[in-house]
Structure formats: structure tokens, C-alpha cells
N, C-alpha and C positions, 0 to 999 in steps of 0.2 A: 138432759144431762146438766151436771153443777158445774159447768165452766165457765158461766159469763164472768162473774169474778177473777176470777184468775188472770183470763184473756185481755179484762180490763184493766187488771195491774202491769200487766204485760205492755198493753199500748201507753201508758204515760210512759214507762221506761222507754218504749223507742221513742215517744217526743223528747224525753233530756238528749239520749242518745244524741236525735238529728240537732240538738241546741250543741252539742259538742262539734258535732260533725262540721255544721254551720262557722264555729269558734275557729276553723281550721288545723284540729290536731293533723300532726303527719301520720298519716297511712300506716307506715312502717313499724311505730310504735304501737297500735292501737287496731292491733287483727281483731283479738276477742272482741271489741267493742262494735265493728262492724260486722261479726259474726252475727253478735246479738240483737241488731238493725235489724238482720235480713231476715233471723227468724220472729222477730216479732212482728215484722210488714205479713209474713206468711199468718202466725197464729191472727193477727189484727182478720187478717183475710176469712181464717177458718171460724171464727167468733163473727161476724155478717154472717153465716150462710148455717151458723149452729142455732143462730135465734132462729130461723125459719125450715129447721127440719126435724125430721120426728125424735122422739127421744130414744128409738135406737137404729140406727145408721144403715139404711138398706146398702145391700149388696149389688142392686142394679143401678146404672150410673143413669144419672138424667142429664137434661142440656147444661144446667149450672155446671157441672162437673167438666164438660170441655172449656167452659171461662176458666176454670179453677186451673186447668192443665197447664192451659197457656200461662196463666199468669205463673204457677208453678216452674213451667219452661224458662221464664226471661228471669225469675228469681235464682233461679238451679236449685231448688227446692224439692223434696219430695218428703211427700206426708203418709205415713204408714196408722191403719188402725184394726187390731186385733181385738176380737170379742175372746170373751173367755174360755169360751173353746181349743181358741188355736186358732181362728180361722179368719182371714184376711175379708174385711167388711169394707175397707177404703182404700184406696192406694190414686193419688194425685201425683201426676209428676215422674212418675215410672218413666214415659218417655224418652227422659230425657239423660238415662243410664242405659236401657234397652229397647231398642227399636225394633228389634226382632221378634219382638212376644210381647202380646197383644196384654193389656192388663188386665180387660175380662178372663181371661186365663186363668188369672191368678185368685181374681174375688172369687170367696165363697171354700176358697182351697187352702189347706193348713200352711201352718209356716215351713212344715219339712219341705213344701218343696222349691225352695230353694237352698237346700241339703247342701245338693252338690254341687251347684253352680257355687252357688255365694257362700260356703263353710262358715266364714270367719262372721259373717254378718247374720248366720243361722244360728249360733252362738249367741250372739247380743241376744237374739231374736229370745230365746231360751231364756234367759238371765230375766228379761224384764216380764217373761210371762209369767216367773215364779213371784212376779210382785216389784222385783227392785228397779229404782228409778236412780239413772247415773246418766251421764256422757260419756261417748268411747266416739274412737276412731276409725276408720276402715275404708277400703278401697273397693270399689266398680270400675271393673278395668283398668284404666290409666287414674279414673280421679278418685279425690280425696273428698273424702266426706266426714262431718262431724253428726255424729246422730245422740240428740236425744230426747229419750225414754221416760217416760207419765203414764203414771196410772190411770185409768176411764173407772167413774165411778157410774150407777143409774141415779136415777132420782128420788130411791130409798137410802141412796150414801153404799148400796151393793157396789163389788168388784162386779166390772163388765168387761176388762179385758185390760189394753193397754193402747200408747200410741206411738209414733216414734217420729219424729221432725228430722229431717237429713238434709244440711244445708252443704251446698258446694264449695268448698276452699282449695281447692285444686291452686289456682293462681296466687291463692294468699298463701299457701305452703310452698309454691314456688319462689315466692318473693322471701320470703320467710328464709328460704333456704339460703338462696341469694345474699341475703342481709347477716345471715350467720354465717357464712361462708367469708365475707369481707370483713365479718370482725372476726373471725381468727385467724384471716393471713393479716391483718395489721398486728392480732395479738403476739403472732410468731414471728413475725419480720425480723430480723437480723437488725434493724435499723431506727431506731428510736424514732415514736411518730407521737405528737400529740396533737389533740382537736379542740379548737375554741370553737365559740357558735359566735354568730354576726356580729357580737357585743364585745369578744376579743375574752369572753369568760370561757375561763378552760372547764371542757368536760371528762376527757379522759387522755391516759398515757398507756401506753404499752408495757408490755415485760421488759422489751430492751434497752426501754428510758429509764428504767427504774436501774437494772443492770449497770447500766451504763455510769450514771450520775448517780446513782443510791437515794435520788429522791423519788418516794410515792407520790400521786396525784395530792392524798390527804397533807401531803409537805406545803408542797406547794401553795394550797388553797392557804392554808394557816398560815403562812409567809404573806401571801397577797393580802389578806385579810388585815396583819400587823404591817402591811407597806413597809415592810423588812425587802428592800430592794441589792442590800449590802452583800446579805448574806445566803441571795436567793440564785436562780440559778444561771443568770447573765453574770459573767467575771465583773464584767466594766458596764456598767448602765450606761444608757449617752441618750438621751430626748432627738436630739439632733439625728442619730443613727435611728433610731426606730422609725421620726418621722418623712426619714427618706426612704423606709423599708417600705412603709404604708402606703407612697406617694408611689414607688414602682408596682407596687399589688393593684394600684386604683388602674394603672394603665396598662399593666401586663398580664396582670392576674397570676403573677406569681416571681420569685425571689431567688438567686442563692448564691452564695457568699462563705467565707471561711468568719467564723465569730468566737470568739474567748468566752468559754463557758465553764462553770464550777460544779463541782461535784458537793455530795455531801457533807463528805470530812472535809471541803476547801481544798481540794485538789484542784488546779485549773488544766486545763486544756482544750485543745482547737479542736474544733469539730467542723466539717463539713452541713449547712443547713439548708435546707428548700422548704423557703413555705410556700403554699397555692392556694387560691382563695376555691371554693365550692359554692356553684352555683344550681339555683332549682332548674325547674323545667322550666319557668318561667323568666329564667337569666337575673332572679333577684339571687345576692348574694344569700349564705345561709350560714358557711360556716368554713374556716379556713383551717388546714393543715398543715404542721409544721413535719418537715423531717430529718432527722441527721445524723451523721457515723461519726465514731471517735476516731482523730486524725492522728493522734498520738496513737495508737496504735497499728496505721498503718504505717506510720514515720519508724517504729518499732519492729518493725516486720522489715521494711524496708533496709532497717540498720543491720538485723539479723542477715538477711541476704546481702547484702558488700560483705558482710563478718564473714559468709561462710565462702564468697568468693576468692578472701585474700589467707583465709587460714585453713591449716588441716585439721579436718574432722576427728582424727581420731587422738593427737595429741594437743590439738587448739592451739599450736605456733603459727604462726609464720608460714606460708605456703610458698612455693617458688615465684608465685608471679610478684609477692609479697615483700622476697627477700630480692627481687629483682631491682625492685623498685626502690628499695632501702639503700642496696649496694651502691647503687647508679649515683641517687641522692647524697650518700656520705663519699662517695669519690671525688664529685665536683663540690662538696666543702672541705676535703681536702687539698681541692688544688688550691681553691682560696685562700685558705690559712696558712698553708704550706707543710701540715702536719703528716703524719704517717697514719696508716690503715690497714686493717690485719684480717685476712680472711681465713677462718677454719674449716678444712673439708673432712667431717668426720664420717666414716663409715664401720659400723658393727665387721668384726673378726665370723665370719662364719653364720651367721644369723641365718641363711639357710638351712642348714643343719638343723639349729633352734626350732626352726617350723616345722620342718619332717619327724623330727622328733619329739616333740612336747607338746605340738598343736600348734596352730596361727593365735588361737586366743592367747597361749600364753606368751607368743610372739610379739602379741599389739597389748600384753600389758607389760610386758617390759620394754617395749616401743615408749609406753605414759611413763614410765619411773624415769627411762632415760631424759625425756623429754624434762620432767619437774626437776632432775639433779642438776642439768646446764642451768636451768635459770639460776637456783640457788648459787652457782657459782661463777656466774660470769657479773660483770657490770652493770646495773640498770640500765644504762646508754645503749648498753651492747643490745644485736639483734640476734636472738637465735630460733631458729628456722629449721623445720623437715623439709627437705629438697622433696625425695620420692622415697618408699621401700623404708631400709636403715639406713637413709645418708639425710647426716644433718648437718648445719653449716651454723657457726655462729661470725658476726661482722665486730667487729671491735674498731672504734673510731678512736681519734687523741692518742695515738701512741706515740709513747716519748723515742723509744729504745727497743732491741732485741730480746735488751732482758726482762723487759715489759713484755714482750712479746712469747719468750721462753717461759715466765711467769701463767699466764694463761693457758697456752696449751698445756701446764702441768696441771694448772686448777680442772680442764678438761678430764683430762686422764684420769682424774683422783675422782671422777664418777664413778668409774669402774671397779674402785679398788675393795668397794662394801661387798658382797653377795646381793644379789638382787634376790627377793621372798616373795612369791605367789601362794597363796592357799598351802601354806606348811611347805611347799616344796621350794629349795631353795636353786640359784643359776650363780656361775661365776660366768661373767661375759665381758669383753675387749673390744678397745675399736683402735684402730690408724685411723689418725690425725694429719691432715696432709696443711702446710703451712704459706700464706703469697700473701709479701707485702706492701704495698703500694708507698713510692714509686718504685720499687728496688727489681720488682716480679712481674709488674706491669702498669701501664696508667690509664688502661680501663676495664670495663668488667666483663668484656670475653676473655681477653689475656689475665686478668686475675683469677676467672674461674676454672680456667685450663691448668693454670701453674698449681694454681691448689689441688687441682685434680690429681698432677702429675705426682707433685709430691705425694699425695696421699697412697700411689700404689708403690714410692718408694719407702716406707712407711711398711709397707706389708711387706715388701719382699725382705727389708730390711730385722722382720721376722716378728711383725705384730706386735699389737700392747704399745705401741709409741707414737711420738708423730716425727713429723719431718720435715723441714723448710730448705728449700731450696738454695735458698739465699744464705742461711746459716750456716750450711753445710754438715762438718764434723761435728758442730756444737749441737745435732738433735739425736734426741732420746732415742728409744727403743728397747722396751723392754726383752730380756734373755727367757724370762717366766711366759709360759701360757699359760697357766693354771695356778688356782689357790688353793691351800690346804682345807679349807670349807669344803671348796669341788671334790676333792679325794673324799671326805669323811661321807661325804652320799653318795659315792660311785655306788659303793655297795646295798644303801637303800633300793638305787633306783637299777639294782639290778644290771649295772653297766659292767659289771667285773666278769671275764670269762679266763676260761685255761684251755691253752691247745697241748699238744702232746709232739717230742721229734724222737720218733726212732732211734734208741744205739745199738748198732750194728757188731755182728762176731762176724769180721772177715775173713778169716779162716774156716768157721762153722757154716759160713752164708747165712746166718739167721740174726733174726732181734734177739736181742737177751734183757731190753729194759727200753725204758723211754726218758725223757727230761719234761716234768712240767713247766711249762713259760707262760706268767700271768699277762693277759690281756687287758689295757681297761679301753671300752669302747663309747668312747666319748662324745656325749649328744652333737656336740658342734664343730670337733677338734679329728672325730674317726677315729680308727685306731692309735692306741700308744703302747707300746713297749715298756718295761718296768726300766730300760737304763734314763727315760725319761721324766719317772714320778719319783722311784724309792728315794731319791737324794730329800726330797719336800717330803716324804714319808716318814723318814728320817725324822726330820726338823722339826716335824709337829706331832710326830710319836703316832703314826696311826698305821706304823708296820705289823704293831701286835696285830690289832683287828683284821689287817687284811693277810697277813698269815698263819690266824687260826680259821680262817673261813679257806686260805689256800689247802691247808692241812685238812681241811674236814672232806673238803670235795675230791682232794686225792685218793685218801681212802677210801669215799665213796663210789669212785670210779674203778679202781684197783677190784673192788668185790666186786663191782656188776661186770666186770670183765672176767673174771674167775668163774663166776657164777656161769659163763658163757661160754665157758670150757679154754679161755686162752690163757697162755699160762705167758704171762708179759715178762715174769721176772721180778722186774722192780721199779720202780719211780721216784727221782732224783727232785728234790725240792729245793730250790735258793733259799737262803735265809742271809738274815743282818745281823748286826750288831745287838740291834735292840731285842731280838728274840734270843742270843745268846745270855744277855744277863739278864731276862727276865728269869725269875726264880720258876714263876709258875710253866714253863713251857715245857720243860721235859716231862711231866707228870700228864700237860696238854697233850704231847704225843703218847702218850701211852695210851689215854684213855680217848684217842681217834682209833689208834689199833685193834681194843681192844672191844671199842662199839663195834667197827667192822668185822671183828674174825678174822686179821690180817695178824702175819707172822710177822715179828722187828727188820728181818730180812725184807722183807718188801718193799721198806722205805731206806731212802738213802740222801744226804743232806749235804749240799753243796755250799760251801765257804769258799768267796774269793780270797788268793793268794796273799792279794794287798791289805785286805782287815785280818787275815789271821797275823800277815806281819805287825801290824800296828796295834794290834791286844792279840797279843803271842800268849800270855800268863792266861788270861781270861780265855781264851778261847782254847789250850789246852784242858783246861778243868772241866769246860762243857765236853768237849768230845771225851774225854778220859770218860767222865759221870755217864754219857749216855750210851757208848761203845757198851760198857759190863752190862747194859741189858740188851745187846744185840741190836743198837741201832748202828748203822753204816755212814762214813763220811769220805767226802770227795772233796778236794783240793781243787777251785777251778781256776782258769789262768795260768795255771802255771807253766813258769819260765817266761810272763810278761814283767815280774820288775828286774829279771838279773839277779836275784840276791842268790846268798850261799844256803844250798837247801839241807844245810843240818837240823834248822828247825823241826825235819819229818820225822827223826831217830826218835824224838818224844812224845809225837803228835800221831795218833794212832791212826791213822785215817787208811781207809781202802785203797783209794781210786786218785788220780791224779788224771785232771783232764788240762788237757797244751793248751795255752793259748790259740784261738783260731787267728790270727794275724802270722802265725808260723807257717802254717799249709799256704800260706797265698804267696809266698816266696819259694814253694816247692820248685818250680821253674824258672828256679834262676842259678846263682851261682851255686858246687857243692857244699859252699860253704853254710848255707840255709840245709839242706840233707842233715848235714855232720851234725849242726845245732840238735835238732830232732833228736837225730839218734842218740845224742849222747843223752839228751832227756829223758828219753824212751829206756838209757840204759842206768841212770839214778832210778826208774822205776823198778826194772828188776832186781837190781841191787837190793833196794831196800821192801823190795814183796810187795808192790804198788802194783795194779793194774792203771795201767797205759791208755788213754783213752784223746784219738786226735780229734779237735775241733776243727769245723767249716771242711768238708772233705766234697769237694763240688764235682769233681773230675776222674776219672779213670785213671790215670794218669795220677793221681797224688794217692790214688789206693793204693796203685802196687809200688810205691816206693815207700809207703807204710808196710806193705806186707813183706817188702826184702829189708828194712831196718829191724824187722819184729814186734810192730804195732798192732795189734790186732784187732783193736778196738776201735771204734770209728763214729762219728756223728754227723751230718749236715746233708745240704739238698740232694747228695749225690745217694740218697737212701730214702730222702721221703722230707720235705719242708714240715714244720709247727702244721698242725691238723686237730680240728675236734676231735673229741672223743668218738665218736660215731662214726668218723669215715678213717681213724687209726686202727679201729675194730674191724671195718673192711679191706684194708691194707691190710692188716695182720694176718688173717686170715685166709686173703690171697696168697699172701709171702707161705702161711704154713702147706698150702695144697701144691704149691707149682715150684717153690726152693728158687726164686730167679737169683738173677745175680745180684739183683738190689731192691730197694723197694721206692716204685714213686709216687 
């Protein structure tokens, strides 16, 4: 065969090889190179014993071939040669992969059969018998082998098959692995690491030096190179510092200390360093590592945690241990100076309500609004603080005076006085303001925090929207308002507006003949209100129209679904004001609720108190004239509450006249309360009025209506204000069983 050439370029290359080896490269670097030693010691070996054997390779092993095994063994070598058939003509070294099958076995027997045992290596096997010469990888059991593949020519330069060289690297792939495995936990470290070698020449840095500092390895180098030490990555150079770094490494064999280091852009900051010198196996030094974390940011983390210890999270004031600690502080430099000190204890009106109703989220953002409006208006000096929940406290130091004093918890309260706006939906909300001022309330800050307490819940009882100072007395606030005309203009958005319905009763007939609508507004944080508590602000901001054409719509819409159900209710009596009197467009508005419905003008019936017909007597005669000639009905309520002379009726076309209910509650008492009644009862008849008594609670004020001749009757003693839906089933009952009343 034509391989002495080969074999013998093969052998100078191991002699440079062992000239390197000799040089003392590190191991760890330089796998392939002693990859290629070991098989060139092998081919070196198969080149002796190729000059001395035939030129094609018998299939029966002679004594040479057990030297060859051994030497094969202590190499971890095995040598594979395939004739062109397919069929295994040499195999050296097999032992030392399987010991269980004999190699004669194998010689003389195709490459399939080791099919199924070795796949991945029958493959190769394939590859190079179609001609191709490469190197590939693969495993026998646990170890690693590198195999490669050469073509076998004869001595005519014919294909005669192939060979295959498979050297051991089992431990070089472990080490291998080892070595990769330490450079990517330094590459990942959290912790900036860089490596000089013995010479104190840097080799490399990690991702989180770079990170860290913003300088690359390549910075660095070109910095050392220009001895640019200014602007390189030690803040402060000092010769003196380094040479006692070095002086502890010679004796310690390693380092660490807090040192002033610069970043890229000239940023400085401290960093925690450990350097440690690295020694061979031999204990000569080789190469020193540097490592360090930036200290500034755990100083920053650090700061972050006291922050979130003394402040609340969801508004970032002031926490209680916070304003504890402030209180305490600016008391004993009050005593010092001798100055005065002003503690506010504010707590939200209902803010409960607010959460049940509109959510917590939109709870804790009007928690932040409240929170950003006290800073705007309190003092720089001042401290303002979330105690817990809605109670927040602001401290006011330097006070002159009360009316310094008065002055602030108004700037307080003037938080309140905007609408608060979340996501298009708008809040009016309140708080009590409770007042204690040092020394007057107390002269420390348990008895200051209790006084502000106290005052604060006199503040509420004193009926919310205010504050209150103890010490002040009669000179503190308190708002009369709970609510702002904003709040009224989205009752109705937000769907807060409802209507119950009260029975009026024919005592004589024992039956209902009608009802009184009474608007409801059910308010997110305040519960129920009554209209004698809004219409006045209704009034004032003009937003009665609106809420009494949506009263008007839902009456007639209820009126029919009740009809529709076979009850025949009568009628339904609606309040109105001033402002739906002289709107032009309102009687045209009733007609065209009637006339959507299907409802007869009888149906409806419109109640005017006594006291605004007297006060627009001209004006309120023209609406009732105008709306009478198409068969609307009107009722006079209150009356005989102001005393006047009831000639104003003889012009005033109206139906119904309903009593004062403040009359029926003096039923039991003198006749002289009786006599009043009846004479009012008997201006009805007089002038062709039905007679209708308010608040009829008792048995007892029935029948002294039904011996005066009142027959008409309304209040608890028939059925309280009721939805519509459970006045359908009252009614209903009242129509099958005729009681005496209805509850």
C-alpha cells in the first residue's frame, strides 16, 4: 500500500507537536493538539509494521498484532480497516471499548454487524465506505471517541476500502466540559470578575463588568496601552494603594476592601473588590482574579427599604411610625422656642360607602388625589401623613395664632371642594377635620393625638364637611352642605336616582284610589336622601328640569306596566318646582310622556307646595289654568302650613288639597287641633276640593278624619314609600281581601 508517505508526514508533525508539548502549553487550551500526538504515536506505530506486511492486510491476527493491542490499550486507540467489500480486515484495540466479544468475531464480518449495537458509529461506518474522508464524534458506552476516516488505496493507486483511527477523549471532553462550564458561570455571575495572568496583563472581563462600569475588555486594553490612568477604571490611582494590595496578595494570597471606581461616562462609585491570586498544581502563581459588586446599588436598595419602612405605599406620604416620629420631634422644638403646634386629624365622610360602591380601586385613587391636594396646600415645613384606611393627619409647626390656625384647616377643607375625576366618572367627597394645639390640647403627643381624635368625631357629629378644634370652640366650621351640585348632575348617570310609590287611601271605600311618587337619590357614600334634602341645590343649579323629566317618564312608564297588569291604581301625583313651572317647554313635555305611554291626562296629577304657589301666585295660576283645559290635575300640598287666607283657591283651579302632616300629630291633643282640621276639611267642601290628610299613622287619627268628613288619607298607617313591585303586590292583596288598610 501507498502510505509510507503519508505516515511519514504524519510523524514530523508529532515531533513539532512533542517540541510544543515540551514548550509547556497548558493542557486546557490545546485538546486538538494532543488529540493529534496520540494519533500520530498510533499511525507512527501502524507505518513499522505496514513496511513489513503484505500489501493486502490479512484477516488472521499474528503475534505482532497482540504488541499492537497493548500498545493500542495504553494509547486508547483503536484502529479500524475495511476492504472494499465491507468487511473488517483489522481491528486493533477493540478491547479496550468491548471486552465481551472477541475481535476475531468480527474480522472477516461486514460493517452491518455492528448495526445494532453501535447505530450511530455504523453510520460513520456507511459514510466513509462511500469514499468520504472527515472526522465525526461518537460514543462506546460511556466514552467519547474522535474517529477519523482515510481512504486505503492498492498499489495500482485502486480503492481498497477504508480506515478509521478512534482516539480516546473521554477525559479531554470531561475537562473540556469542566472548563466550559467555569467560563460560563463567571460569564453569568451577577458579579463583575476580571483575569490578569502572572504579568498583571488583563485577559478577560465578564458581561457584568461591562454592565456594571460600561467598559469592554477592548477599553480597557487601549487605556493601558495610552497609560490614560485618569480616565481609566480606578476613580483615584495611588501607587502607595496598589503596592500594599500586592504586598497582602504575596502573603495572603488574596484581598478585599471597599475602592472608588469609575464607570464609563465618569460616573464614580464604590464597589465592594476581592482579588485572589491562582495558583498551578505546582503552587507557582499563574493568574490573579479580580471580583466586585456595585455598592451604590446596594446603598440604593438599602435607601429604597427605610423609604418603604417610613412611608405608605399606596399614597408615598408619611406613614404612622413616620409622622410619629416627626410629631414627637417638632414638640420638643416647640418647647424650646416656645412656639405653638397644630395637629390635623382628617378623616374621609363615608368612604366606606365609596368602596362598596365604586370599587377599592377607585377608593385608593381617590386615597392618591387626596393625598397630592394636602401637599399643594399645606406649608413645605408642614408634615402630611396617612395614619391607616382614610385618616390623614397633617403637623404644622410655627404657629403664630388660632387664626393661623383657622386659616389651614380651611386650606384643608378647600381639597374637597373640586369633584374628584377617575376615568370620566366623577366623586364629590368630604372629610372632618378634628383640631389640637399644642400647648393649649396638650404637651405631648399621646394627649395631642387623642384631642385631635376627639375633636375630629365632634366634627362629624357636628354634621360633616368641617373641622373642629377643641380649644376654639364656637369659632369652628362645619359645613350645612353634604353634597355638590356636580354629585346631583350624575346621580342620574350613575343610575343612583330611584322612585317609591305611598298609597292614598278612600276611607270610606277602604280602597287605594292613587299613589304619590317620592323621588329617591341613593347615594354612593351618603345612603339614602329624600328630595326635602337636594331640591333646594336643585334649585340653585338648575338641574330640577333634568331630574323631573326623567321623574315624569318613569311614572308613566310605570302607570302602564301596571295597567297593563290589570290594576287599575287611579292616578299618580308628582312634586314639581318652580323651575318646571316656568319652563315653557314642560307642559308640551307632559303631554308627550302621556301620550308615548297610552295614559289618559287623568292619570297624572301635580302637586305644588302651598308656600311657592303663594310666592309666584300670577305665575303659577297661568301654568295650572294652561295645563287644567287639557285635563291635567293639580293638588295643593301643605296646606294650612303658612296660615294665610285661602282666597287665593277661588282662581286657582286645582283638585285636591292635601293638610299639612304636622296637623295629624296634634290629633291627640287639645280639640282645638280637631277644630283646625275640620275647618280646613270644610274650605275643601266649600270650594269643591278633595280633602286629602297627610301622615295618618294611627287608628285613632282615621276615625276622627272620618267623623270630621275627611275621607281621604295617606301615610304609614296604609302602606310606607315602596318600590314599584312590592306596591303591585300590596295592591293586589288590598284588591282580593278589602282589609282595613294596607301594610
Amino acid at each position: 500500500m501507498r502510505l509510507a508517505p503519508f505516515f511519514s508526514g504524519l510523524a514530523f508533525l508529532s515531533a513539532a507537536i512533542c517540541l510544543h508539548f515540551f514548550a509547556g502549553l497548558p493542557f486546557g487550551q490545546n485538546i486538538p493538539l494532543y488529540f493529534l500526538l496520540a494519533l500520530c504515536c498510533v499511525l507512527c506505530i501502524l507505518l513499522l509494521r505496514g513496511r513489513h506486511s503484505p500489501a493486502v492486510l490479512s484477516a488472521v491476527p499474528s503475534k505482532g498484532d497482540d504488541s499492537l493491542e497493548e500498545i493500542a490499550d495504553i494509547c486508547k486507540v483503536v484502529v479500524w480497516q475495511v476492504n472494499s467489500k465491507g468487511k473488517f480486515t483489522q481491528i486493533i484495540g477493540w478491547q479496550g471499548i468491548n471486552h465481551e466479544v472477541d475481535t476475531a468475531d468480527l474480522l472477516g464480518r461486514d460493517i452491518a454487524v455492528l448495526k445494532n449495537d453501535y447505530p450511530h458509529f455504523y453510520a460513520q461506518l456507511l459514510r466513509a465506505q462511500g469514499g468520504e474522508e472527515f472526522v465525526a464524534h461518537g460514543n462506546f458506552g460511556q466514552q467519547s471517541y474522535q474517529h477519523s476516516f482515510s481512504a486505503l488505496t492498492n498499489e495500482e493507486g485502486e480503492a481498497a476500502g477504508f480506515q478509521c483511527a478512534s482516539v480516546d477523549v473521554t477525559e479531554d471532553q470531561r475537562l473540556y466540559n469542566r472548563l466550559a462550564f467555569t467560563e460560563q458561570l463567571i460569564a453569568t455571575s451577577g458579579e463583575a470578575v476580571i483575569i490578569f495572568n502572572r504579568r498583571r496583563q488583563l485577559l478577560s472581563v465578564n458581561h457584568a463588568f461591562t454592565r456594571i462600569t460600561g467598559f469592554s475588555r477592548q477599553d480597557l486594553l487601549r487605556l493601558a496601552a495610552r497609560g490614560d490612568s485618569e480616565s481609566g477604571l480606578i476613580a483615584h490611582p495611588d501607587i502607595a494603594f496598589f503596592k500594599s494590595v500586592l504586598q497582602v496578595l504575596r502573603e495572603q494570597d488574596h484581598w478585599t476592601g471597599e475602592v472608588a471606581l469609575r464607570r464609563l461616562s465618569g460616573e464614580q462609585f464604590a464597589a465592594n473588590v476581592s482579588l485572589s491570586v491562582i495558583r498551578g498544581s505546582g503552587g507557582a502563581l499563574t493568574h490573579y482574579a479580580v471580583f466586585f459588586s456595585d455598592l451604590s446599588y446596594m446603598k440604593r436598595s438599602h435607601e429604597e427599604l427605610r423609604y418603604l419602612a417610613t412611608h405608605d405605599n399606596l399614597t408615598e406620604l408619611p406613614n404612622r411610625r413616620l409622622l410619629l416620629d416627626r410629631l414627637e420631634q417638632g414638640i420638643q422644638r416647640a418647647k424650646r422656642s416656645h412656639r405653638q403646634l397644630a395637629l390635623f386629624y382628617i378623616d374621609l365622610d363615608n368612604f366606606k360607602l365609596i368602596n362598596d360602591s365604586l370599587g377599592h380601586h377607585f377608593g385608593d385613587d381617590l386615597l392618591k388625589e387626596i393625598a397630592q391636594r394636602l401637599l399643594k396646600v399645606v406649608r413645605q415645613s408642614d408634615t402630611v401623613a396617612r395614619l391607616a384606611g382614610d385618616e390623614f393627619t397633617v403637623v404644622a409647626e410655627n404657629i403664630n395664632d388660632l387664626v393661623e390656625v383657622r386659616s389651614i384647616a380651611e386650606k384643608i377643607l378647600s381639597c374637597f371642594e373640586k369633584p374628584f375625576e377617575f376615568n370620566s366618572q366623577q366623586l364629590e367627597a368630604t372629610a372632618s377635620v378634628g383640631v389640637a394645639i399644642f400647648p393649649n390640647d396638650g404637651t405631648d403627643l399621646v394627649s395631642l393625638m387623642k384631642q385631635a381624635d376627639a375633636a375630629m368625631y365632634k366634627a362629624k357629629a357636628a354634621g360633616r364637611n368641617g373641622y373642629y378644634s377643641l380649644h376654639d370652640g364656637e369659632n369652628s366650621r362645619v359645613s350645612g352642605r353634604l353634597f355638590y351640585p356636580s354629585e346631583l348632575r350624575l346621580a342620574l348617570k350613575r343610575k343612583q336616582m330611584s322612585l317609591v310609590y305611598q298609597p292614598l287611601f278612600d276611607i270610606k271605600a277602604r280602597r287605594v284610589v292613587g299613589c304619590e311618587s317620592l323621588l329617591r337619590w341613593n347615594h354612593h357614600a351618603r345612603g339614602l336622601i329624600k328630595p326635602s334634602d337636594f331640591m333646594l341645590i336643585s334649585e340653585e343649579a338648575g338641574i330640577t328640569t333634568e331630574l323631573g323629566a326623567w321623574t315624569l317618564t318613569e311614572v308613566c312608564r310605570q302607570l302602564r306596566s301596571w295597567k297593563l297588569q290589570g290594576m287599575d291604581v287611579g292616578y299618580a301625583s308628582i312634586n314639581i318646582e318652580i323651575s318646571q313651572i316656568e319652563d315653557p317647554a314642560y307642559p308640551e313635555l307632559i303631554l308627550d310622556a302621556l301620550a308615548q305611554h297610552k295614559l289618559d291626562a287623568s292619570s297624572l296629577m301635580f302637586e305644588i307646595s302651598e308656600a311657592l304657589v303663594l310666592a309666584n301666585l300670577t305665575r303659577v295660576t297661568q301654568f295650572v289654568r294652561t295645563l287644567s283645559q287639557m285635563g291635567i290635575r293639580f293638588c295643593i300640598d301643605g296646606f294650612g302650613a303658612c296660615g294665610k287666607n285661602s282666597n287665593y283657591l277661588k282662581d286657582l283651579p286645582v283638585e285636591a288639597l292635601k293638610l299639612d302632616h304636622r296637623l295629624l300629630m296634634r290629633v291627640n291633643g287639645t280639640r282645638q287641633h280637631i277644630d283646625l282640621i275640620q275647618a280646613l276639611t270644610g274650605i275643601g267642601d266649600i270650594l269643591d276640593k278633595t280633602v286629602i290628610a297627610v301622615g295618618v299613622e294611627r287608628v285613632r287619627q282615621e276615625e276622627v278624619l272620618a267623623e270630621i268628613g275627611c275621607h281621604f288619607a295617606q301615610g304609614y298607617l296604609y302602606g310606607k314609600p315602596m318600590s314599584a313591585e312590592y306596591f303591585g303586590k300590596a295592591y293586589n292583596q288590598l284588591a282580593a281581601e278589602r282589609p282595613s288598610r294596607l301594610n
